[in-house]
N, C-alpha and C positions, 0 to 999 in steps of 0.2 A: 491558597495552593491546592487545596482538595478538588477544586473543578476540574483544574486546568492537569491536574493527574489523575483524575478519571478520566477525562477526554482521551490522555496521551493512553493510558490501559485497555480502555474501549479499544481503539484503533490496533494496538497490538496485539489484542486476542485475537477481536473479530475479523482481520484482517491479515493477520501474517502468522496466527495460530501459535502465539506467545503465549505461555501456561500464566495464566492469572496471577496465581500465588509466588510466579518468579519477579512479578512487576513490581516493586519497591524500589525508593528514590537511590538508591545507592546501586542500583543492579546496571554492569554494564551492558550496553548493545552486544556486542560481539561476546564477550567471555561467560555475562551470565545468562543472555537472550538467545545467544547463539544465533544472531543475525550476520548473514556475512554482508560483502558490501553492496550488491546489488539490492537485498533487504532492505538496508537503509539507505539507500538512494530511493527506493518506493517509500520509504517511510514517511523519509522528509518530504517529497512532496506531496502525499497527506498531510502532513502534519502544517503543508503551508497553506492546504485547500478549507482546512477546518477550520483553521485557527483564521484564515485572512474574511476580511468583511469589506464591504460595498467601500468605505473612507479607509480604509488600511490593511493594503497587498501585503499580506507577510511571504518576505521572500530571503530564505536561508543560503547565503553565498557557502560556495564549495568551503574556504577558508574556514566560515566560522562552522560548517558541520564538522569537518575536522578536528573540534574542540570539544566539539557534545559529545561526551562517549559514555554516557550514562544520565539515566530517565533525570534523576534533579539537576544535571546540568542544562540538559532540555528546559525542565520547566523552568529555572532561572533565566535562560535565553528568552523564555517568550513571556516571562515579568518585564523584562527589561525591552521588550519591542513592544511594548506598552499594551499585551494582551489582558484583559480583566480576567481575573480567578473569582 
């Protein structure tokens, strides 16, 4: 898991100016990130551009972001879409 939540950290500092030290697997998008939802509509798809490779588009339906509302839910999501950590 440590990759694949540096990945997801990297991307919310350097890119949506998320405090470091707020990014912990239990920390939610919206309440502890303070991302509203236009944030995480960019997020995700970073999150589908990083994470997707030449054999496998990762591509997060409306539905299931709906469910990610916190960074270890996230990265459970993309164990489970068979991303390597």
């Amino acid at each position: 898991m440590p990759k694949i939540l540096d990945s997801i950290k990297k991307i919310l500092v350097d890119e949506l100016g998320v405090d470091e030290t707020a990014v912990i697997p239990s920390a939610s998008f919206i309440d502890d990130l303070n991302m509203d939802p236009d944030d995480l509509a960019e997020f995700f798809t970073t999150i589908e551009d990083n994470f997707s490779t030449q054999g496998n588009k990762l591509e997060i339906p409306d539905d299931d972001s709906d469910n990610i509302v916190t960074v270890q839910n996230l990265v459970d999501y993309l164990l489970e879409a068979g991303i390597d950590d």
